[in-house]
C-alpha positions, 0 to 999 in steps of 0.5 A: 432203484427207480420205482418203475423198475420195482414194478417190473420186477415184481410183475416179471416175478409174477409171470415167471412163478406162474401168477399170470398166464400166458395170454393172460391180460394185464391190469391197465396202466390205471389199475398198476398205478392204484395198485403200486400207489404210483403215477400212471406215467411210471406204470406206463415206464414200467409196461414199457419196459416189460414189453421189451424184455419180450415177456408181455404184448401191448396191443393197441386198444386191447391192453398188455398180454402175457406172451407166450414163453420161449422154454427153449432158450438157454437161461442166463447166468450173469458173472460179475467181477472187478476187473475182469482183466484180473479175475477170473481165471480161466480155472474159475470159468472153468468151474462156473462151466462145469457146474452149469454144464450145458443148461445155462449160458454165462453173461460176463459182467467187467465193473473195470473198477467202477462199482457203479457202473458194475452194479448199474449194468447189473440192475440193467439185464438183473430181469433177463437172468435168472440168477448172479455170481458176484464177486464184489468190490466189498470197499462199501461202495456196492453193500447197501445195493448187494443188500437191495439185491438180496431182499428183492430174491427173499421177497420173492420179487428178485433172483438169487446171488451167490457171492464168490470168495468174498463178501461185504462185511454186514451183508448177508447172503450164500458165499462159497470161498476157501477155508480162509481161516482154516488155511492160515491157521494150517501155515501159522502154525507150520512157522511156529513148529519151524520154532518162530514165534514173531511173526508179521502180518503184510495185507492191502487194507480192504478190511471190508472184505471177509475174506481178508478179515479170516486170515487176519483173525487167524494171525490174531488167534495164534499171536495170542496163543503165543502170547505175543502182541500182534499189533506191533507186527501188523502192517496195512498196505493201501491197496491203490499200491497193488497198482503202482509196483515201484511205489509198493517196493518202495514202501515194503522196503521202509516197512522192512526198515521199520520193522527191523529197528523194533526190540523184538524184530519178526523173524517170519512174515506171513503175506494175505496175498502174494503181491506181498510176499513177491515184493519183499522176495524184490527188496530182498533180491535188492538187498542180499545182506537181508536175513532170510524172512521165513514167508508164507502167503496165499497164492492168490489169483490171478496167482503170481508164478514166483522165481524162487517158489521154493522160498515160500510157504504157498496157500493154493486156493481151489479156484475151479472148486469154487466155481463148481461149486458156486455155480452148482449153489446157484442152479439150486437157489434159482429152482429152490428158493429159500431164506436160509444163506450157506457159507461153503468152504472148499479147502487150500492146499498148502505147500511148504517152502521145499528148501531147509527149514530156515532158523528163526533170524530177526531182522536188523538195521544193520542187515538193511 
């Protein structure tokens, strides 16, 4: 971050806790250098940039005058997202809307898959809100500014973040998801009283994110439960995949062929996303003679609508719950402020696959 902009954030943290008064002067271009060890051309930069936020008046002469505050004006909230053409959903706006009712309005930030743009364009307008939604990338491109954002709040110099559905692994900071873990665990183990025992583990291999990392720890706990080796029946698919349907179809099909040549084949899958899971019901669609794999899989969003959602175990996460909820967290942070992250976890819903229990049925070389 630029020096001048930690300036402008600290004075802007000033003015808002009510250090300075309306009307109040500044220091001088002078003192602000002495005071923050800087050039006085970058305390020029930051005075600059504090007059065209609106919150001070430079007057030729005179100097920099705290201006008078608009308390009228609706306060922003930013929302930033990946893909904004992925996510969110209207339900998750819904949410974020209804936990702010009216007192807010929402700035909705599109990364369009660049990380750097995403977290430039935030540093941008981060003085003009008072508060962030985020839901990061958590491919290591953005922590160490997440972490950057997050110790400005704590200095007292920032605002507040609340991560939505997922965190970088090693960042601190409030989180509101589903109960990950919980919730995978709950459909595990309706496989296993279906009498399976080997169960594979399909998921794009952001294992960065902590969302990914509960439902893999789950699938681990209950392996170990059942005193099978997971590693064998763990596949990680890269994620430039979920992009090019063909070239996943293609290899979910080899992995298929792959897993069904081992000793112990699976009978049952268990898929973190439903891109997964839709695209082995594909190869299936392809290849009739393939055993019917027991699957279960998050519903995620957006949420792919299934043709045959019978076939499926679905996890369906509370998506306007975790809006409401973040955004309800995040009004509080933005009066409160504190040190002290929450993790809150709103619960999935799970809904078994309706048609008979399917007997446990290995896949075979023969069937492929």
């Amino acid at each position: 971050m630029a020096v001048w902009q930690d300036i402008v954030n600290t004075l802007i943290a000033e003015i808002r806790n009510g250090g300075m008064k309306e009307g109040e002067r500044l220091p001088s271009e002078e003192l602000i250098a002495q005071r923050f060890g800087v050039s006085r051309q970058t305390a020029h930069r930051a005075l600059q940039e504090l007059s065209r936020t609106g919150l001070i008046i430079r007057k030729r002469r005179w100097g920099s005058f705290v201006a008078a505050q608009n308390t009228s004006e609706t306060p922003l909230i930013a929302v930033v997202f990946d893909y904004a053409s992925d996510f969110p959903q209207g339900e998750m706006l819904r949410g974020i809307q209804a936990g702010i009712a009216n007192e807010f309005h929402v700035l909705l930030i599109d990364a369009a898959g660049d990380p750097t743009s995403g977290l430039d364009r935030l540093k941008e307008i981060r003085s003009s809100v008072g508060g962030i939604l985020a839901y990061p990338f958590c491919d290591g491109t953005d922590d160490s500014a997440y972490d950057e954002l997050i110790q400005s709040y704590q200095d007292g110099t920032g605002v507040p973040i609340v991560f939505i559905d997922r965190r970088p692994i090693g960042v601190q900071g409030d989180l509101v998801s589903s109960n990950n873990y919980a919730a995978t665990r709950q459909a595990l183990e309706h496989l296993v009283a279906q009498g399976h025992r080997r169960i594979a583990f399909f998921s794009g291999d952001n294992t960065n994110t902590s969302t990914i990392q509960e439902r893999h720890q789950a699938h681990l706990d209950i392996c170990e439960e059942l005193g099978v080796d997971p590693e064998p029946l763990t596949r990680w698919f890269p994620k430039i995949l979920e992009n090019h349907p063909d070239r996943l179809t293609v290899t979910v099909r080899d992995t298929l062929f792959g897993l069904a040549h081992m000793p112990d084949a699976p009978t049952a899958l268990f898929c973190t996303q439903d891109i997964y899971s839709a695209t082995v019901m594909d190869v299936h669609d392809q290849i009739p003679s393939l055993p019917n794999l027991a699957i279960s899989s998050f519903n995620d969003w957006p949420a792919n609508v299934f043709r045959q959602a019978v076939r499926i175990d679905r996890i369906i996460q509370p998506t306007f719950e975790i809006g409401r909820q973040a955004s309800e967290l995040l009004v509080q942070r933005m009066t409160e402020r504190t040190s002290a992250f929450v993790e809150v976890r709103p619960g999935c819903r799970f809904e078994p696959a309706s048609t008979v229990s399917l007997k446990p049925t290995a896949l075979s070389p023969e069937s492929l």
